[in-house]
C-alpha positions as CSV (number, residue, x, y, z in Angstrom):
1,X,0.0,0.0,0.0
2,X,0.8,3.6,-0.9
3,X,3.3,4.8,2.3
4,X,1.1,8.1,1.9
5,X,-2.0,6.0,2.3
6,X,-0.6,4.4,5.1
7,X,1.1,7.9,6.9
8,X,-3.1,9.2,6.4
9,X,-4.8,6.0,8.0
10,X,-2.0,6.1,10.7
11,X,-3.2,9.5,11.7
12,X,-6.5,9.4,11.8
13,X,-6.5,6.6,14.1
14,X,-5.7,8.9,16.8
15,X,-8.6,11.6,16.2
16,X,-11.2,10.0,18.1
17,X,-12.7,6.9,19.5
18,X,-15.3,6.5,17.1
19,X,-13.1,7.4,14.3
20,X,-10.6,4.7,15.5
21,X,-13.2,1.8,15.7
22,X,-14.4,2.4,12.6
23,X,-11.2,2.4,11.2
24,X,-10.1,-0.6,12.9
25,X,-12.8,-3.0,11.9
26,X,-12.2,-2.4,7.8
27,X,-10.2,-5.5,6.9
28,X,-10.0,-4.6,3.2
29,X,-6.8,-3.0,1.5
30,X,-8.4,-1.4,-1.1
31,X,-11.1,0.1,1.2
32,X,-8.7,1.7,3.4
33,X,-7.1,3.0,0.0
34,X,-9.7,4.4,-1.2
35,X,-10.8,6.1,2.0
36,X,-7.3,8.4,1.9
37,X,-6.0,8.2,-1.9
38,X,-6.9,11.8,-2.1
39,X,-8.9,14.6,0.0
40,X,-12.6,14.5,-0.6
41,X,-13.0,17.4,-3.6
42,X,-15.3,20.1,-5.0
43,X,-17.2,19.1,-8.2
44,X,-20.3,20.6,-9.8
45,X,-22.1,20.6,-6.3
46,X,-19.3,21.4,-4.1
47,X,-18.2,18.4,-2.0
48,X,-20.0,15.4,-1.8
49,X,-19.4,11.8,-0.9
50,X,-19.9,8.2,1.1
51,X,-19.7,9.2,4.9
52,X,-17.2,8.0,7.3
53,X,-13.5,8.3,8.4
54,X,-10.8,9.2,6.0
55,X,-10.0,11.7,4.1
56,X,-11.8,11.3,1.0
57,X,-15.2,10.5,2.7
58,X,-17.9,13.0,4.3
59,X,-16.9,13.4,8.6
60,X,-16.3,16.2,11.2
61,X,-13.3,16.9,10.0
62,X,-13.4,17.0,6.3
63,X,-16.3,19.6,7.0
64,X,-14.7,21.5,9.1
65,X,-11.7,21.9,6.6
66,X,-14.2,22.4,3.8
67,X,-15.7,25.3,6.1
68,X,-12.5,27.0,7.5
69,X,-11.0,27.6,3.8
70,X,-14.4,28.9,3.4
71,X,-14.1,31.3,6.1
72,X,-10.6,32.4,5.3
73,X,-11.8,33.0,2.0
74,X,-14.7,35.3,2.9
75,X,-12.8,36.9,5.5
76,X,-10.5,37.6,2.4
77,X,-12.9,38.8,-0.1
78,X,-15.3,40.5,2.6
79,X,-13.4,44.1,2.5
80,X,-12.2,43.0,6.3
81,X,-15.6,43.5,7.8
82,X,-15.4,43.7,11.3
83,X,-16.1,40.3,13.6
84,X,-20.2,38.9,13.3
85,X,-20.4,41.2,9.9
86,X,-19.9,38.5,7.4
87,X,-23.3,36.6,7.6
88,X,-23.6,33.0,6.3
89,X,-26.7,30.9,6.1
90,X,-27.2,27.6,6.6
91,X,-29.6,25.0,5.9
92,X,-29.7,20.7,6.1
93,X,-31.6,18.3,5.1
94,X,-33.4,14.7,6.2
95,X,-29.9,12.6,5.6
96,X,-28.0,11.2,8.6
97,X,-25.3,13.5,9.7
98,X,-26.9,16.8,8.4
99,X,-27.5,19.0,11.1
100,X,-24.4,17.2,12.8
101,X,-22.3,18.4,9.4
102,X,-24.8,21.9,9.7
103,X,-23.8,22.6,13.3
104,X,-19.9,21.6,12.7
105,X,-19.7,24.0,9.7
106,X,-21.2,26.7,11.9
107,X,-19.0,26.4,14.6
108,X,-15.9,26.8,12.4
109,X,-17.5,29.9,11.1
110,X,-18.4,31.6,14.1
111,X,-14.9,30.7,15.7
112,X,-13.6,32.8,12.8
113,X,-15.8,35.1,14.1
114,X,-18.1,34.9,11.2
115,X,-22.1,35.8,11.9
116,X,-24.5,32.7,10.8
117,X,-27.9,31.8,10.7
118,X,-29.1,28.3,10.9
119,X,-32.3,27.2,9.8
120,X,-33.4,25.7,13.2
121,X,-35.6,22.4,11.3
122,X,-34.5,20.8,8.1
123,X,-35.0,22.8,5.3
124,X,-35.0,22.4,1.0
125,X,-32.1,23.5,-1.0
126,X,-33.9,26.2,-3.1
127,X,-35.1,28.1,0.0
128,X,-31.4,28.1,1.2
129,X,-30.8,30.0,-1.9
130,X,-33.8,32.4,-1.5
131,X,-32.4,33.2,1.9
132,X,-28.6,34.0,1.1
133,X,-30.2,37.1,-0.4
134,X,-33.2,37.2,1.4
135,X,-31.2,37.8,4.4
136,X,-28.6,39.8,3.0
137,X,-26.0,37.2,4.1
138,X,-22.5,36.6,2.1
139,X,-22.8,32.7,1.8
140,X,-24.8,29.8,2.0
141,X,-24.2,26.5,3.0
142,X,-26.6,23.5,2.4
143,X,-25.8,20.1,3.7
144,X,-27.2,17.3,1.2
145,X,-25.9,15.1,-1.4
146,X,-29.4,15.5,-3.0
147,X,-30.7,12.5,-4.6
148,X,-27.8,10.0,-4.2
149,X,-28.2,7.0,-2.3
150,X,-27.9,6.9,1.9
151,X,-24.5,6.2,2.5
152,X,-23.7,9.9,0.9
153,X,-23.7,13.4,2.4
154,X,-22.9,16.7,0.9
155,X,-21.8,20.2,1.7
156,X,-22.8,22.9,-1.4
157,X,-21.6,26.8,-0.7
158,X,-23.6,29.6,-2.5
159,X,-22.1,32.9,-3.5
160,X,-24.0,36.3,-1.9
161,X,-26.5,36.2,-4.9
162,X,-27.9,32.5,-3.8
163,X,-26.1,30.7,-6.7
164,X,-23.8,28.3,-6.1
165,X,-20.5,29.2,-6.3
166,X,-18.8,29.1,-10.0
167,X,-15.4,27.9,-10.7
168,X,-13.4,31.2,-10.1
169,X,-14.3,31.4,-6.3
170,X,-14.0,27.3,-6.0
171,X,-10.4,27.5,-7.0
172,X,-9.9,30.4,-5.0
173,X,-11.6,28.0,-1.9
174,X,-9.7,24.8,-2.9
175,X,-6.7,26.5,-2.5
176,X,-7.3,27.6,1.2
177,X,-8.8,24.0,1.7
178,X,-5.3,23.0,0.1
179,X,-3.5,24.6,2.5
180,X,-5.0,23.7,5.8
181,X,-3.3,20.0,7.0
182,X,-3.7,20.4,10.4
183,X,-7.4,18.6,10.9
184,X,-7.7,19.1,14.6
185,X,-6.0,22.3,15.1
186,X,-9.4,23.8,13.2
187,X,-11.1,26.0,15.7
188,X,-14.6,25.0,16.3
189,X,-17.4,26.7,18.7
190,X,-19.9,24.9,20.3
191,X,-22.9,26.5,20.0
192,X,-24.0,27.7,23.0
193,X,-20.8,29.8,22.8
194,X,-21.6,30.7,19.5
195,X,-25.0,31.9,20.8
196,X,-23.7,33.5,23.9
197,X,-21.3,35.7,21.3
198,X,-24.0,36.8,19.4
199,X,-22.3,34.3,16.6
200,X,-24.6,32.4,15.9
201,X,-28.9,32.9,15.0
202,X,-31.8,30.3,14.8
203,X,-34.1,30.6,11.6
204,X,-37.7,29.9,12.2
205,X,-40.6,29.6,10.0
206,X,-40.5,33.3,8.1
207,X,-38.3,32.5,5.5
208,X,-39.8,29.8,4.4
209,X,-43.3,32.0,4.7
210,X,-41.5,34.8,2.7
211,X,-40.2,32.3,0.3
212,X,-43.6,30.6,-0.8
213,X,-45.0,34.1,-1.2
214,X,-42.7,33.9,-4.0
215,X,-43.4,30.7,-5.2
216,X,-46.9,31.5,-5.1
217,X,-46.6,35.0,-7.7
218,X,-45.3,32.1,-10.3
219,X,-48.8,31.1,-10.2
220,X,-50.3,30.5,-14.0
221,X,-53.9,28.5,-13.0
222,X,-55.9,30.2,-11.0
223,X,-59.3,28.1,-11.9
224,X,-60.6,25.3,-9.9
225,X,-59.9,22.0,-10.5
226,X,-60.8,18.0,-9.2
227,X,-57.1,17.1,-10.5
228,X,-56.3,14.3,-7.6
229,X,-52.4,14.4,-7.0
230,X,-50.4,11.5,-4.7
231,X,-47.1,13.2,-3.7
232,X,-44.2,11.6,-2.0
233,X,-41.1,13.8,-0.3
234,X,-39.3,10.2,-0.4
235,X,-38.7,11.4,3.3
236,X,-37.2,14.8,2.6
237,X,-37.4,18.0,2.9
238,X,-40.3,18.7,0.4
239,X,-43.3,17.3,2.8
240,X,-44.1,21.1,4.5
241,X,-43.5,23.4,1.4
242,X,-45.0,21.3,-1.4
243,X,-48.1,20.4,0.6
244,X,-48.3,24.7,1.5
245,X,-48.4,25.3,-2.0
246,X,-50.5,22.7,-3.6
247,X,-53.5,22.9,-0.4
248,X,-55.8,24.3,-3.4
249,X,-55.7,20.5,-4.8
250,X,-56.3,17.6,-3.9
251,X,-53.2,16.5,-2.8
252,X,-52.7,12.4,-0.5
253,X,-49.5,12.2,0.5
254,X,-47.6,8.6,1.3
255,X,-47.7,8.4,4.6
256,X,-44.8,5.6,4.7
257,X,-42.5,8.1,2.9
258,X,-44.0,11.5,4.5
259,X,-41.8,11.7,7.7
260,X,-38.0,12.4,8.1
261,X,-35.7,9.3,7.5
262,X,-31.5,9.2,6.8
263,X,-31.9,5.9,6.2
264,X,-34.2,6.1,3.0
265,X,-36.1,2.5,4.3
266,X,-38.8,2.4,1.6
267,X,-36.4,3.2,-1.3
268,X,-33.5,1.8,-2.6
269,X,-32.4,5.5,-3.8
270,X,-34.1,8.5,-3.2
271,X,-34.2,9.3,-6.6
272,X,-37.3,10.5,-8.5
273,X,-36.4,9.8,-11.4
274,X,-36.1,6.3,-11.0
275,X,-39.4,4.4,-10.9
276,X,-38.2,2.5,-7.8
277,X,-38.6,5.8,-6.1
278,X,-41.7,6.0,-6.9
279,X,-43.1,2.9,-6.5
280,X,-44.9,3.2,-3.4
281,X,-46.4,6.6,-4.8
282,X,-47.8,4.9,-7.4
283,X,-49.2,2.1,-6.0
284,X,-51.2,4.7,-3.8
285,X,-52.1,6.8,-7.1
286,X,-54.1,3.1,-8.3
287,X,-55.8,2.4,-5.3
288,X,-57.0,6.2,-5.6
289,X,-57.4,6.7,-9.5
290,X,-55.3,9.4,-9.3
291,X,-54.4,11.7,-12.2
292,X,-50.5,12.2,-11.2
293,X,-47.7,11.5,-9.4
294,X,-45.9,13.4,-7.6
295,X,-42.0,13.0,-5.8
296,X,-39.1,15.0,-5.0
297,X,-35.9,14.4,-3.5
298,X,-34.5,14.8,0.0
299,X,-33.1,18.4,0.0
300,X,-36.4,19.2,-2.7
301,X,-35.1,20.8,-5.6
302,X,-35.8,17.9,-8.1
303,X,-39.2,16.9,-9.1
304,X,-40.4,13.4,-10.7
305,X,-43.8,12.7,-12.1
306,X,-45.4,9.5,-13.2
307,X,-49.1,10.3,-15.6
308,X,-51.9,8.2,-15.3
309,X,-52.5,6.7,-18.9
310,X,-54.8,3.9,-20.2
311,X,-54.7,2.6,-16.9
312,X,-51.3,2.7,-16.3
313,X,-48.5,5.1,-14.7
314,X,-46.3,6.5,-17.1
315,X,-42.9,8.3,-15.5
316,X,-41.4,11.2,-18.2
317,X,-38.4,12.6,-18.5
318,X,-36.6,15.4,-16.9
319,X,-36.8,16.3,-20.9
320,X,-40.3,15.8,-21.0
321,X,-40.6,17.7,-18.3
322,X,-39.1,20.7,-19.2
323,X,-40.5,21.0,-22.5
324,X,-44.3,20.9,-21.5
325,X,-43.5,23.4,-18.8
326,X,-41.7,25.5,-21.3
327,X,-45.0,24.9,-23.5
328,X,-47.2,25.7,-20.4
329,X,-45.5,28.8,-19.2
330,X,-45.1,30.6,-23.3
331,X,-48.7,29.8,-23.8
332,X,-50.2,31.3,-20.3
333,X,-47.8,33.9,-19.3
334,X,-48.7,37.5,-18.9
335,X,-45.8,39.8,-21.3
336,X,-43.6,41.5,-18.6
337,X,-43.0,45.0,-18.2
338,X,-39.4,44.4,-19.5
339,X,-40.5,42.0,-22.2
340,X,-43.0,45.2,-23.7
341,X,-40.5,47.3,-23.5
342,X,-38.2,45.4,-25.9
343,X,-36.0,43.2,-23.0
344,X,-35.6,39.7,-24.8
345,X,-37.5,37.0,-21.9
346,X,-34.9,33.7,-21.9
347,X,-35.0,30.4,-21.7
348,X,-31.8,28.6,-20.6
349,X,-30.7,25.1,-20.7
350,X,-27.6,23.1,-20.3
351,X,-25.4,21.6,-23.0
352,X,-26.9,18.1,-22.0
353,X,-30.0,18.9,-22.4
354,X,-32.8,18.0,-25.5
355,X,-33.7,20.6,-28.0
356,X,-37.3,20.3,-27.9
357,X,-38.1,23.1,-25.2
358,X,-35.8,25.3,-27.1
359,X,-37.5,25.0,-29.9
360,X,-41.0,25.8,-28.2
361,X,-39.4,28.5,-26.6
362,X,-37.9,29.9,-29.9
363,X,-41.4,29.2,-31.5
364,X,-42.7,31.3,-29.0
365,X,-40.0,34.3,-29.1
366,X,-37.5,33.0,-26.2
367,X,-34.7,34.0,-26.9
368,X,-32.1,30.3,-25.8
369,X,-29.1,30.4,-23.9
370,X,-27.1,27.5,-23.3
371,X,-25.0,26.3,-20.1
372,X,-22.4,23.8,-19.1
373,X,-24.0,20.8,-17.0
374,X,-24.9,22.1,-13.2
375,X,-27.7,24.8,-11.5
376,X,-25.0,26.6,-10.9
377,X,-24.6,27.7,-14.1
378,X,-28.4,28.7,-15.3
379,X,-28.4,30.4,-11.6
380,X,-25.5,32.8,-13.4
381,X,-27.5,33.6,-16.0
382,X,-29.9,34.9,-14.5
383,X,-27.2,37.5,-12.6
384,X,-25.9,38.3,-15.7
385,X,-29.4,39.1,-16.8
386,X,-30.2,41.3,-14.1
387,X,-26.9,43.4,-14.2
388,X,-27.0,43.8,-18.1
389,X,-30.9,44.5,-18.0
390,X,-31.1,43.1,-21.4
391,X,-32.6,39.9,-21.2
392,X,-35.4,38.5,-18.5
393,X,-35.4,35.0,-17.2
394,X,-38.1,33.2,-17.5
395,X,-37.5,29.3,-17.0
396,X,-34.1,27.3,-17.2
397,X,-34.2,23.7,-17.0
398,X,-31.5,20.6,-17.0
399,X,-32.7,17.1,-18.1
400,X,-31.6,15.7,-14.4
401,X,-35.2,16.6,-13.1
402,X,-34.0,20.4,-12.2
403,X,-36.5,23.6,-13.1
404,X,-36.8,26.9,-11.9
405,X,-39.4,29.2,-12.8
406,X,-38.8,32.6,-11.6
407,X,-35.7,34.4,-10.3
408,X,-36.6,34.3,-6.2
409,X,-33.9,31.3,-6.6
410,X,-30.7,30.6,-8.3
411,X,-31.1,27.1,-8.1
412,X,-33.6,24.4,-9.7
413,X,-36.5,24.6,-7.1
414,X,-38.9,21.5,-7.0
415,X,-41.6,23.3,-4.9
416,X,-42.3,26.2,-7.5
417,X,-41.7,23.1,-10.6
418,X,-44.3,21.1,-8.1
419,X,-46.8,23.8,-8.3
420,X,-46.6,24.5,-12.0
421,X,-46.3,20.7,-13.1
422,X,-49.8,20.1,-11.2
423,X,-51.2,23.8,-12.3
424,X,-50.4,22.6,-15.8
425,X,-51.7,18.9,-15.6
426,X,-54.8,20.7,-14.1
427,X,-55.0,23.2,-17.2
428,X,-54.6,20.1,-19.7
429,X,-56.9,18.4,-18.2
430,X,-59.6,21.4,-18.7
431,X,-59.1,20.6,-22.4
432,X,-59.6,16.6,-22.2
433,X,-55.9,15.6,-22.6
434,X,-53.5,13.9,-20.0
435,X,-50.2,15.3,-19.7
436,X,-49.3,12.3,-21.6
437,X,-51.2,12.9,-24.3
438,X,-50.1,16.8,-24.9
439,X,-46.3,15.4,-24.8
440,X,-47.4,13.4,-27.8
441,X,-49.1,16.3,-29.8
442,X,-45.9,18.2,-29.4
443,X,-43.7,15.6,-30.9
444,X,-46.2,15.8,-33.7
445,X,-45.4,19.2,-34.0
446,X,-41.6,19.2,-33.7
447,X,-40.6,16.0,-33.7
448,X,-40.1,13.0,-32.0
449,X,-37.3,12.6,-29.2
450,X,-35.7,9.9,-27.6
451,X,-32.9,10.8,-24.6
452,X,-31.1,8.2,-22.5
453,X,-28.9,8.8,-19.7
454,X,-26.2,5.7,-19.1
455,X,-23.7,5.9,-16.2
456,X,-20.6,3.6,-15.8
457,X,-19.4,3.8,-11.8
458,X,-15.5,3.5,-11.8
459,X,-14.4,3.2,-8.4
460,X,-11.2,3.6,-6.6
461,X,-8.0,5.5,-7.5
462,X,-7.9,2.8,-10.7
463,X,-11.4,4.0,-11.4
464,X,-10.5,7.4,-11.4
465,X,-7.5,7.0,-14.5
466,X,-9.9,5.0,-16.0
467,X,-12.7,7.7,-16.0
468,X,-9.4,10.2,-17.3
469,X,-8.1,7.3,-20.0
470,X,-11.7,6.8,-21.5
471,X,-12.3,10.7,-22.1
472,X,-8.8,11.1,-24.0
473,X,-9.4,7.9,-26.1
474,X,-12.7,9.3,-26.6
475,X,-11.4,12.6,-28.4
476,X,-8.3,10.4,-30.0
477,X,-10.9,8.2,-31.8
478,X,-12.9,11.3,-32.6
479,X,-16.0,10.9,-35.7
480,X,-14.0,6.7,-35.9
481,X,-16.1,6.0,-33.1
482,X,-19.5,6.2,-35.5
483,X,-20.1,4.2,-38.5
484,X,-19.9,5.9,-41.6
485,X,-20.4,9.5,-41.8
486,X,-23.2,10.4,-39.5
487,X,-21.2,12.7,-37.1
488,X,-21.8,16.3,-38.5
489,X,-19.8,18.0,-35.7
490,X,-17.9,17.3,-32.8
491,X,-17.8,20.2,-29.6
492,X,-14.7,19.6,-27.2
493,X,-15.4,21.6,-24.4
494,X,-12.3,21.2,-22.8
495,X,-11.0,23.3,-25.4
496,X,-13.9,26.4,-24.6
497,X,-17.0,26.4,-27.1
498,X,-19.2,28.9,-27.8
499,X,-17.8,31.5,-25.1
500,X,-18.4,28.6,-22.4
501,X,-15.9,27.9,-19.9
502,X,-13.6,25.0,-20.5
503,X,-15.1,21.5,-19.2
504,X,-14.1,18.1,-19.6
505,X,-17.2,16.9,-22.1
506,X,-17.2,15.4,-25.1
507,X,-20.4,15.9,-27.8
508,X,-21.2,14.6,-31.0
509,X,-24.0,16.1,-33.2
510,X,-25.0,13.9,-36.1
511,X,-26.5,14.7,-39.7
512,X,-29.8,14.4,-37.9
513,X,-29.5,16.5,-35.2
514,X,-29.9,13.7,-32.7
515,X,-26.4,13.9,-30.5
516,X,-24.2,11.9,-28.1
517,X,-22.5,13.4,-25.0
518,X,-19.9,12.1,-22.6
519,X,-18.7,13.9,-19.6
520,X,-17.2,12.7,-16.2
521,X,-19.6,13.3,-13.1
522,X,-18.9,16.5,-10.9
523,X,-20.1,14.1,-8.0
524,X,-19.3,11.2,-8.4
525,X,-17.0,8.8,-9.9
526,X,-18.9,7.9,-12.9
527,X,-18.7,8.4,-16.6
528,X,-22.2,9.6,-18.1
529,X,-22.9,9.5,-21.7
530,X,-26.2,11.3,-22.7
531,X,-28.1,10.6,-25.7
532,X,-30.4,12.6,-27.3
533,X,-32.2,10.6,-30.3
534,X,-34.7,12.6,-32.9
535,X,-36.2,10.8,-35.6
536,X,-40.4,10.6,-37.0
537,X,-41.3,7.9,-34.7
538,X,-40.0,5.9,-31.7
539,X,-39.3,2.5,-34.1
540,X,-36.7,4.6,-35.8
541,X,-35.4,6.1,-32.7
542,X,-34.8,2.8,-30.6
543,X,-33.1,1.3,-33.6
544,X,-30.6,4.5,-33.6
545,X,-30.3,4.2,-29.9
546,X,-29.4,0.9,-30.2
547,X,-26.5,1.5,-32.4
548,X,-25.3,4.2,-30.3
549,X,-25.6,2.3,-27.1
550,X,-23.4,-0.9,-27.8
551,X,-20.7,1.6,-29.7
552,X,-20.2,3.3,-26.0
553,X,-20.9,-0.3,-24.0
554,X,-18.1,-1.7,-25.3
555,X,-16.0,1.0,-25.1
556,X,-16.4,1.9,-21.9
557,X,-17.3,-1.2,-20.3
């Protein structure tokens, strides 16, 4: 074993008790490894990863690092604000750990005598976002790892403006987490002390008030309707806020899934987007005859749905989604004040993401922007929006189950999506047709699409090189990798395209304008490769799929 591996697990045998025993009872070689290889890193949501002792896993100490390069950073940046002046916000969700992870990341903060506010109940991602500027604060800090399975935990920062942060200040972090090795030298205050130094404040129930006021002027039905929803917060943070703003409907919630649980013990994955998620919720929805399903993640700001269809559930696509929301929004929106007055409204998507809303957007005068993969990103737009006064947001979407409607966030927000996905099923449904059914009359219309999502879970420092190997035989091979001469273009965006910032993705646009993408994951150690299939019908786009498929099988597998 590496002598740096062994130096690491040598170390953190001493920390604690608990950190000992754990570390103790792993007989493996190649788990030890991989739990000190490397520190634990930020990716397109900040840090995330499994939790337990070692250095590249979520605990105390990897936490508190994360937090104190933070502070040194804002202390940095903040134009030497005098101590309690530099307010940060945090928030947690329903995983094991959280509020542990919450409370440690505030007591490094208010040891560097940083102000914070803590949400004082778990609480979704998006409404950490609305508070950063709610509050006025500098930062924000959410603990989740979203909709990964129970074994993670995560830790995302958000800028003053409630977006998360963007690569220039994550370097400018990294490097301050970079330089800190001393892991129990990190000052942390308990907090009680915190408290009794004006450090640290408890967040009740106004912002989350304040922040479904906001939700609610998103609003596009405002008729009655006997829609019957079943919605499931897969024991998250989505039970309070998603029930507030759906009471008008007729909402049964799954009352297996509705409370608080780390464990996740009626999933295998909190995932919505998986049917396995869903399951349960469904199986209520039949018993009910209800019209939709309805589920979002732990920390809330992804949204699933499954349609009831011929007597069947039918889940769609984070694509499928979007584009009927994009659809449902153009075709009931009032015009904006700025949009009369010649500002161009926006729609923005990431580079990953199907063309279909974009072209009902651009059917219906959106103007389309186009992001890198991750929030972060679409949540920067809408900044640069705002400063240049030219354009006005109006809905951004990624095909990972992420839309936000609205700019009192800077982050996909599955309590305002919730609200408009069962406004607009209600609204369909006025005019006889399932949600199902007006998918289908906009393929008609623009043509039929077929996206696919495969991920590849390398593991280990070998993983890692083999994640890094597979991306540069990927651009080596090139158009070779296709049969014949469908590839019409190839975008490396590791080499900046189309005034993006450089990112290790690969993407392949064919004669047909149906597309292949490969990129590494920002959080976790997977390869993804996204396909996006158009063709007339789905015959012809399964057949294409196909082909595609067992190219990138066999190459990466």
């Amino acid at each position: 074993m590496d002598e740096m591996i062994i130096s690491r697990y040598k170390q953190w045998l001493e920390f604690d008790n608990k950190t000992g025993h754990e570390l103790l009872a792993i007989q493996d070689d190649k788990e030890i490894a991989d739990r000190f290889y490397r520190n634990l890193e930020f990716g397109t949501g900040g840090l995330r990863g499994v939790m337990g002792a070692g250095t590249n896993r979520m605990n105390r100490y990897t936490v508190r690092r994360a937090t104190l390069g933070l502070a040194r950073f804002l202390l940095q940046t903040g134009h030497k604000r005098r101590r309690g002046e530099t307010n940060v916000v945090i928030a947690y969700d329903s995983r094991n750990q959280s509020r542990e992870f919450a409370l440690e990341a505030a007591g490094v903060l208010c040891a560097a005598g940083i102000a914070v506010n803590v949400f004082d109940q778990l609480m979704p991602t998006p409404v950490l976002s609305f508070a950063v500027r709610h509050l006025g604060c500098q930062a924000g800090i959410v603990i989740t790892a979203s909709h990964n399975p129970k074994e993670y935990n995560g830790y995302k920062v958000y800028d003053a403006t409630g977006c998360q942060i963007l690569p220039d200040a994550a370097a400018l972090i990294i490097a301050e987490i970079g330089a800190i090795n001393d892991l129990l030298g990190i000052p942390v205050l308990a907090p009680s002390e915190a408290e009794q130094a004006g450090l640290l404040t408890w967040i009740g129930e106004e912002v989350l008030t304040a922040y479904l006021a906001k939700v609610q002027e998103q609003s596009l039905f405002t008729g009655q309707s006997d829609i019957k929803v079943v919605y499931t917060p897969l024991h998250g943070t989505g039970n309070r806020p998603v029930r507030r703003i759906l009471d008008r409907f007729d909402v049964e919630v799954v009352k297996r899934q509705e409370l608080p649980d780390g464990d996740f013990s009626t999933v295998r994955s909190p995932n919505p987007e998986e049917r396995d998620a869903l399951t349960l919720a469904i199986e209520e929805a039949k018993k009910l005859s209800a019209d939709l399903v309805l589920g979002t993640d732990p920390d809330c700001d992804r949204v699933g749905i499954a349609v009831h269809q011929n007597g069947d559930y039918l889940l769609l696509t984070g694509n499928q989604i979007g584009a009927l929301l994009v659809d449902f929004v153009v075709k009931n929106r009032v015009p904006s004040a700025a949009s009369l007055t010649g500002v161009q409204p926006a729609l923005v998507k990431t580079i990953v993401t199907n063309e279909l809303g974009a072209q009902i957007g651009q059917k219906h005068g959106l103007l389309v922007d186009e992001t890198l993969t991750g929030f972060k990103y679409i949540g920067d737009k809408i900044n640069q929006y705002q400063l240049s006064g030219d354009k006005s947001f109006v809905i951004g979407y990624e095909e990972s189950f992420g839309f936000l409607i609205g700019t009192h966030a800077r982050d996909k927000d599955a309590v305002v999506a919730s609200m408009l996905i069962v406004e607009m099923a209600a609204w369909h449904r006025e005019q006889g047709r399932t949600l199902v059914d007006a998918l289908a009359e906009l393929y008609a219309q623009y043509g039929y699409y077929l996206d696919v999502l495969d991920s590849f879970t390398l593991k280990g420092a070998d993983g890692a090189r083999r994640i890094q190997e597979i991306m540069k035989e990927i651009r080596h091979k090139g158009n070779k990798l296709f049969p014949g001469s469908s590839v019409a273009l190839i975008k490396d965006y590791e080499a900046g395209v189309d005034g993006l910032p450089r990112e290790n993705v690969v993407k392949f646009i064919m004669n047909d304008e149906s597309w292949v993408a490969i990129r590494p994951s920002g959080t976790e150690q997977k390869i993804k490769v996204y396909y996006s299939i158009k063709g007339e019908d789905k015959a012809e786009n399964d057949a294409k799929l196909k082909i595609y498929r067992d190219i990138f099988r066999s190459f990466v597998e």
